[in-house]
N, CA and C of each residue as an Amber inpcrd file, in Angstrom:
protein
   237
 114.1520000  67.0460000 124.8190000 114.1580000  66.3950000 123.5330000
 113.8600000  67.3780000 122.4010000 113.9050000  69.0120000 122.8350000
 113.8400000  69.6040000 121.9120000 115.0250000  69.8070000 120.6870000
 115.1300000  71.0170000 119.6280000 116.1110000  71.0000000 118.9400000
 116.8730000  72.3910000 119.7730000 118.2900000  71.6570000 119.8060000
 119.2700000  72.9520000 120.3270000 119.4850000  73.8890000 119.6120000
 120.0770000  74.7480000 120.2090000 120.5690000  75.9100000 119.3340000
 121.8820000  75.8070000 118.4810000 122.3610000  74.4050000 118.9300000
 123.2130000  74.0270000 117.6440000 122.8020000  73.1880000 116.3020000
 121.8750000  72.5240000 116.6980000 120.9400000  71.3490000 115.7770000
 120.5630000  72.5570000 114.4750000 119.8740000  73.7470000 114.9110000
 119.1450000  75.0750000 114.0620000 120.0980000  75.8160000 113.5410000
 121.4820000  75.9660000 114.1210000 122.3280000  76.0890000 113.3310000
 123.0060000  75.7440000 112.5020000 123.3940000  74.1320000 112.4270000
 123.5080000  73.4880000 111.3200000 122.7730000  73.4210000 110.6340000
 121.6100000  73.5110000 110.6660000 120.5090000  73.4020000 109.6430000
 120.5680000  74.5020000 108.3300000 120.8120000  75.4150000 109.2670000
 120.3660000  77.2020000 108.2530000 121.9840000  77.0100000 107.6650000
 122.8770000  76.5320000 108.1770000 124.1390000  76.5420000 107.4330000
 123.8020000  75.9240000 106.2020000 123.4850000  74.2840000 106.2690000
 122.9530000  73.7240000 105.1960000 121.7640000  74.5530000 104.0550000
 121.3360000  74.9980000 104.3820000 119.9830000  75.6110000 103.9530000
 120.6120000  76.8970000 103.6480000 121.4090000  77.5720000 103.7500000
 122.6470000  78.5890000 103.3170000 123.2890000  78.1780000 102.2970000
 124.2220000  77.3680000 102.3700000 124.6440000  76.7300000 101.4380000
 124.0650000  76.1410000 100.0090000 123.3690000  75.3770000 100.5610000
 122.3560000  74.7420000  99.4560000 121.5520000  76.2760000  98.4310000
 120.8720000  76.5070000  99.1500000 119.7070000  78.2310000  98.3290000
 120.8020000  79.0540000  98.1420000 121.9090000  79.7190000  98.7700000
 122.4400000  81.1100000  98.5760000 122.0720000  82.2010000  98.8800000
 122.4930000  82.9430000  99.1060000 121.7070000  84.2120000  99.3140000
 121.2860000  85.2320000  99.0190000 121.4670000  85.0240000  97.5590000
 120.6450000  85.5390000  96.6800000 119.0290000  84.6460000  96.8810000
 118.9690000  83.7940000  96.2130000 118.1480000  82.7390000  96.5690000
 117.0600000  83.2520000  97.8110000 117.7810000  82.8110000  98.8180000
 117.4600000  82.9190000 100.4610000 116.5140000  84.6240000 100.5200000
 117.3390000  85.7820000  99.8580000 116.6750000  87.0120000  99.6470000
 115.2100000  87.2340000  99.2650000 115.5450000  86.7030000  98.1990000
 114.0440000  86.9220000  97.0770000 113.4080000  86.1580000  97.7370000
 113.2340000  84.6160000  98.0770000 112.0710000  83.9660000  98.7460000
 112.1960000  84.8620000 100.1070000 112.6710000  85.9150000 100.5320000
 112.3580000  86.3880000 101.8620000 111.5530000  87.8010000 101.1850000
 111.7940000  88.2840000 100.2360000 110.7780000  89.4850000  99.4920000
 109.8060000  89.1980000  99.0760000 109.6190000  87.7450000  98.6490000
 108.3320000  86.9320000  97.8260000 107.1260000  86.8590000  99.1400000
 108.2840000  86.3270000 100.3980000 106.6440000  85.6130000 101.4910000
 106.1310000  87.1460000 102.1410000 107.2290000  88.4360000 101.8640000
 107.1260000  89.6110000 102.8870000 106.2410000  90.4360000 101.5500000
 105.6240000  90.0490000 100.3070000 105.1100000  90.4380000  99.5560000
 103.9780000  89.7080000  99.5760000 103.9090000  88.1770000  99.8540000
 102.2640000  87.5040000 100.3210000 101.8000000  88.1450000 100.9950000
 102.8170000  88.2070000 102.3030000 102.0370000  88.8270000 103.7340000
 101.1580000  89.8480000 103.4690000 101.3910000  91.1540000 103.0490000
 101.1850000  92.4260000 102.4340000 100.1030000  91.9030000 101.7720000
  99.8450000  91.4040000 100.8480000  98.8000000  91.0370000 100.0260000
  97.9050000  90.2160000 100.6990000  98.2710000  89.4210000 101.5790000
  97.0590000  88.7770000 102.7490000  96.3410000  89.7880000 103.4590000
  97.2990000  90.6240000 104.1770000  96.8920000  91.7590000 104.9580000
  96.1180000  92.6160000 103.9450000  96.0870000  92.7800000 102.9060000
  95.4050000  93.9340000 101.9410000  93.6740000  93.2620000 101.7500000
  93.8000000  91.6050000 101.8270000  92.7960000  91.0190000 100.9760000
  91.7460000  90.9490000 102.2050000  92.4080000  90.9730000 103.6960000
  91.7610000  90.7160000 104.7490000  90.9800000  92.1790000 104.7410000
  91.7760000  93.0960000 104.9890000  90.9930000  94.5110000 105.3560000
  90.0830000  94.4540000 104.3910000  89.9540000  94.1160000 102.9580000
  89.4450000  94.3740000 101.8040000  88.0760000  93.8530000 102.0800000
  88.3310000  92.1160000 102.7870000  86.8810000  91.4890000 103.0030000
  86.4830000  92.0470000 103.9080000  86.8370000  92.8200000 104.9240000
  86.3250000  93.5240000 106.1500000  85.5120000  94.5850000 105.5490000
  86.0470000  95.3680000 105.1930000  85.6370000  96.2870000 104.1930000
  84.3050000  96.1210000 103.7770000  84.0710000  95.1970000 102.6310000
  83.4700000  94.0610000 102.4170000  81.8520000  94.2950000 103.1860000
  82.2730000  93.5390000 104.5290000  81.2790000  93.1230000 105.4290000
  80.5490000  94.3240000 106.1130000  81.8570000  94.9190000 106.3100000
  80.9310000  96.1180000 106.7410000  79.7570000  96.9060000 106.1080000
  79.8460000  97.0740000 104.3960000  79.1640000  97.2780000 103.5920000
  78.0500000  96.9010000 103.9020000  78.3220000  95.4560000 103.6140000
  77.0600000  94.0930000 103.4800000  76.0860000  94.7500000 104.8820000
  76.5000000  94.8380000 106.0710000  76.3730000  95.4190000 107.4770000
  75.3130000  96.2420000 107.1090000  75.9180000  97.3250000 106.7780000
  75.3570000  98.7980000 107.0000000  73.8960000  99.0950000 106.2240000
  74.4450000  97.8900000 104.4730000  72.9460000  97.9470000 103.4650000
  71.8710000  96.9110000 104.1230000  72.1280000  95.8800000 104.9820000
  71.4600000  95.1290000 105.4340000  70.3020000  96.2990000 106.5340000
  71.1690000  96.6500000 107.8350000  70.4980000  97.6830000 108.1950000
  69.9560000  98.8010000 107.7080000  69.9840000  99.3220000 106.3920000
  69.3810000 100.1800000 105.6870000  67.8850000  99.3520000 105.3790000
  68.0250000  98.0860000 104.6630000  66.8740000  97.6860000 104.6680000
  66.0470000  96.8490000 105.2000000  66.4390000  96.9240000 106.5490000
  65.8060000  96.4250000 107.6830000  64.7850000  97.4860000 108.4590000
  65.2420000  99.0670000 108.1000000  64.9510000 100.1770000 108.4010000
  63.6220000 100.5410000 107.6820000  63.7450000 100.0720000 106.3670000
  62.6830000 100.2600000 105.2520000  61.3050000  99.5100000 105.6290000
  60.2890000  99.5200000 104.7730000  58.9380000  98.8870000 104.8730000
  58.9420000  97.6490000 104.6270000  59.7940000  96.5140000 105.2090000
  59.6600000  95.1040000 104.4270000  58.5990000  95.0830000 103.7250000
  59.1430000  93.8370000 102.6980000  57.5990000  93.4760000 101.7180000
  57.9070000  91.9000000 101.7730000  56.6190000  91.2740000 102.2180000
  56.1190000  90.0860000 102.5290000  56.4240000  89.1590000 101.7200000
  57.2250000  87.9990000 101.2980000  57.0020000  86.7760000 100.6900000
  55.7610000  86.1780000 100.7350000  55.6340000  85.2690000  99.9420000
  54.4470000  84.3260000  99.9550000  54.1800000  83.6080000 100.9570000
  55.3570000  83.0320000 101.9490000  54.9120000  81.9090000 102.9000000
  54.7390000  83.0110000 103.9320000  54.8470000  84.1220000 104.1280000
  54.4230000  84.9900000 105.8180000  52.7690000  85.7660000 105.1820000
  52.8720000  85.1660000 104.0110000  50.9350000  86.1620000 103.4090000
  50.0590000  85.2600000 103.6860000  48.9210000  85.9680000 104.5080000
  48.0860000  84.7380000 105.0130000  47.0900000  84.5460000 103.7290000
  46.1270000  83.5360000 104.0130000  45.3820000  82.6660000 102.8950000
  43.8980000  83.7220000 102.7810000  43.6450000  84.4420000 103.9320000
  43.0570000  85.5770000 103.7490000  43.1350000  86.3140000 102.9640000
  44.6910000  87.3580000 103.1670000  45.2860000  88.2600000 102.2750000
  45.6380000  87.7010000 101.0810000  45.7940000  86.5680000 100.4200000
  46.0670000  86.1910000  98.9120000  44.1500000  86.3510000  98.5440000
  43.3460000  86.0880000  99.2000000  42.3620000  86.1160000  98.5830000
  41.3230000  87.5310000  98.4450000  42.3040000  88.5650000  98.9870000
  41.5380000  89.6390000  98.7380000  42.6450000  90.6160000  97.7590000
  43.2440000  89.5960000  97.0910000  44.4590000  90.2690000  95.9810000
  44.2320000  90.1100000  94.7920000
């Protein structure tokens, strides 16, 4: 009950006809110009993370400094 390989051919005939191929071109340079720009935006957030990564472990490396809720009721009172 799938579509044949004649059903997909009438189709793109229609869909030929109808757009042109001029038409048919440019929306094939337009989605092969998303792609490219998806692929650019992905590495970019990778990129990105890795950053986020590396400064996180930089200051994980460092001397943390304590918030208020891990300071005991001791140490606020000798401050």
């Amino acid at each position: 009950m799938g579509i044949s390989i004649w059903q997909l051919l009438i189709v793109l005939v229609i869909v030929l006809l109808l757009f042109g191929t001029k038409k048919l071109r440019n929306m094939g340079g337009d989605l092969g110009a998303a792609i490219r720009n998806f692929r650019g935006a992905v590495k970019e957030g990778g990129d990105e993370a890795k950053e986020a990564a590396e400064t996180a472990r930089i200051d994980k490396d460092s001397e943390p400094v304590p918030d208020a809720a891990t300071v005991s009721a001791k140490e606020r009172e000798s401050v």
